[in-house]
C-alpha positions as CSV (number, residue, x, y, z in Angstrom):
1,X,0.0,0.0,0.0
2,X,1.8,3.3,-0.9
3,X,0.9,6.5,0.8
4,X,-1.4,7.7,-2.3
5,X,-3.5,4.9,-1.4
6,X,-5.2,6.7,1.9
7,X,-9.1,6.7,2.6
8,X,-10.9,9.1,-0.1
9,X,-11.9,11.8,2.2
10,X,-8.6,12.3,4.2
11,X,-7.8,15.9,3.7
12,X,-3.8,16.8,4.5
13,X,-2.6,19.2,7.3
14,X,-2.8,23.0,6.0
15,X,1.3,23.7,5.9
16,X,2.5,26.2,8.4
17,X,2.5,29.9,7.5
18,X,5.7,32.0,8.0
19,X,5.5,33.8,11.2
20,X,3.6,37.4,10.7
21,X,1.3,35.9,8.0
22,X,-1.7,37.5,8.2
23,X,-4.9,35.3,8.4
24,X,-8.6,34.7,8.8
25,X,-10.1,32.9,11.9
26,X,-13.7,31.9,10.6
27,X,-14.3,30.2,13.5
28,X,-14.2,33.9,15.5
29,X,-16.4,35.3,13.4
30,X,-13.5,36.1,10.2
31,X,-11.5,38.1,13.2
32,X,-7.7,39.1,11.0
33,X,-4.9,37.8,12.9
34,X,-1.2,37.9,12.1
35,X,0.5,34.0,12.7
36,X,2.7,33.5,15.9
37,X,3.4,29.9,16.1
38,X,2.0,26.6,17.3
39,X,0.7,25.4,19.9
40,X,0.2,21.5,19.5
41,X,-2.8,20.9,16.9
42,X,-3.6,24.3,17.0
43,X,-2.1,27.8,15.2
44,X,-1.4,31.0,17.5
45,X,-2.7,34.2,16.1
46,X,-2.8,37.9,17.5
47,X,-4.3,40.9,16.9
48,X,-2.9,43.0,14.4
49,X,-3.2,46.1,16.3
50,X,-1.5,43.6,19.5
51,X,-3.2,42.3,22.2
52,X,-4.1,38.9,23.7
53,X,-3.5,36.0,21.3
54,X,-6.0,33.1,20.3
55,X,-5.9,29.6,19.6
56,X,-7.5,28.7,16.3
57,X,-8.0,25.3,14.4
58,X,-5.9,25.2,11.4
59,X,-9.1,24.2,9.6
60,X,-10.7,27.3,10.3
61,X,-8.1,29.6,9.1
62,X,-7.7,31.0,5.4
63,X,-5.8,33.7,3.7
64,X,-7.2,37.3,4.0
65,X,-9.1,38.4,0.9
66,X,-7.2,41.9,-0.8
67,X,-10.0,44.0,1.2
68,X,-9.1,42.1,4.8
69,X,-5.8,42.7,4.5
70,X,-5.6,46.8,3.4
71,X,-8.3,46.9,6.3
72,X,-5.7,45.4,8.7
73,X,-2.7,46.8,7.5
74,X,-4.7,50.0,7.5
75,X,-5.5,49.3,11.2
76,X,-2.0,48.7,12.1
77,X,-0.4,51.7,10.8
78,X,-3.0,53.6,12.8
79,X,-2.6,52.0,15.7
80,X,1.1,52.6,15.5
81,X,0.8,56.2,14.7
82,X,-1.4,56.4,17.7
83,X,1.0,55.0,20.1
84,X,-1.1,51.8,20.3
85,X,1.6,49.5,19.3
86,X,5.1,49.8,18.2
């Protein structure tokens, strides 16, 4: 039996992101978090503008659409300017 031979429905492990990615929890309600590790099954995010970091599923996550990400880039630079975040 080679590998290629698995049951039909098995879906791989979405590969790691590099750490910074920015992503989409859809299991928060599609809440923009930029990637800060693992921890065991699950993926670290945080806030973009900082703050406390979540847990989510790797199955749940998904790259930003062009309008998520200029909003939370957008968010970040304020945040910065602000004094928010450094």
């Amino acid at each position: 039996m080679s590998v290629e031979d698995g049951p039909p429905n098995e879906q791989k492990p979405p590969q790691v992101p590099a750490t910074g990615t920015l992503l989409v929890d859809t299991g928060r309600r599609d809440q923009v978090g930029e990637f800060r590790g693992t921890a065991g099954p699950y993926w670290s995010l945080r806030p973009v503008c900082g703050g406390t970091e979540w847990e989510a599923e790797p199955a749940n996550v998904r790259a930003p659409s062009p309008m998520e990400r200029l909003r939370a880039e957008t968010a970040r630079c304020n945040a910065r300017s602000e004094g928010r975040i450094l």
